[in-house]
N, C-alpha and C positions, 0 to 999 in steps of 0.2 A: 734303556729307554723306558719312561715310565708311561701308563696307558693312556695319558693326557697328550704326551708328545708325540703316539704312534695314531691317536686319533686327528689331531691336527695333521702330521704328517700324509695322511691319507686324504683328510679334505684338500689339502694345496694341490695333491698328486690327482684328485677326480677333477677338480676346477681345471688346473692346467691342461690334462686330457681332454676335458670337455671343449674348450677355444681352441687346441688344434683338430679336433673331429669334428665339430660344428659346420665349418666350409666345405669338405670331401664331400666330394656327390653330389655337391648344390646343385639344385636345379631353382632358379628362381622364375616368379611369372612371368619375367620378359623373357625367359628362355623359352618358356611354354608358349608362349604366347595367347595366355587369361590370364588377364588381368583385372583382380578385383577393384569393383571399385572403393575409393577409401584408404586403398594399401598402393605403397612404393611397386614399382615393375620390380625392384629387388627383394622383396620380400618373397620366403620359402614356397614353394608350389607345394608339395605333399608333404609336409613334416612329418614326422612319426617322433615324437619326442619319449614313448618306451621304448623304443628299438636303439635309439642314441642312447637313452640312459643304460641299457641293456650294456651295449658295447663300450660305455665307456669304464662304466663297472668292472667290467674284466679285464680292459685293460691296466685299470687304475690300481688293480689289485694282484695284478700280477708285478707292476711296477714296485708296487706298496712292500710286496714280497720279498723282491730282490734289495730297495732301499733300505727297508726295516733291519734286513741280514746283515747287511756291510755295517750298518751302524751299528745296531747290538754287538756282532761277533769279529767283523771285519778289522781293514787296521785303523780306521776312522771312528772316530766317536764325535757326539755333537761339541764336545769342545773343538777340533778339530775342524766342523766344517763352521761356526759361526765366527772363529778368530778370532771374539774377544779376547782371550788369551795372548794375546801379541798387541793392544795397545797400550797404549801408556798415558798418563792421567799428565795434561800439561796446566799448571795452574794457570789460573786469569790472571791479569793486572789488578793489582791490588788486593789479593789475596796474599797473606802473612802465613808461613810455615810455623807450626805449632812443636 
């Protein structure tokens, strides 16, 4: 894996961690019940947006760790998980074999 594809692979793996921890724990201001004015009753009551980035860092990188592995060393390589390798090129209409 070359360090372009372990760096992307880590951005999709914090993004994706980020959307399923975003929700856990919600409390929004209808729950609270303050509600600003201005803002939806669902919007967050106490954010803490270091503390989420915090954990989701660790998570993402403990993922990143284990994905990284299988790909590099594992029985998988990214030929393997993208399947290009298994399609097959069907010409259009009116395209002429050379």
């Amino acid at each position: 894996m070359t360090i372009t594809a372990a760096i992307v692979l880590f951005a999709v793996i914090w993004f994706m961690v980020l959307f399923v921890t975003l929700p856990v724990r919600l409390r929004t201001q209808g729950d609270v019940g303050e509600i600003v004015p201005g803002t939806p009753a669902s919007a967050p009551a106490d954010f803490k947006p270091r503390r989420t980035a915090k954990i989701v860092t660790l998570w993402a990188v403990a993922i990143w760790i284990v994905l990284g592995s299988v790909i590099q060393w594992g029985p998988y390589s990214i030929a393997d998980l993208q399947g290009l390798n298994k399609l097959t090129m069907i010409p259009a209409p009116g395209d002429k074999d050379e």
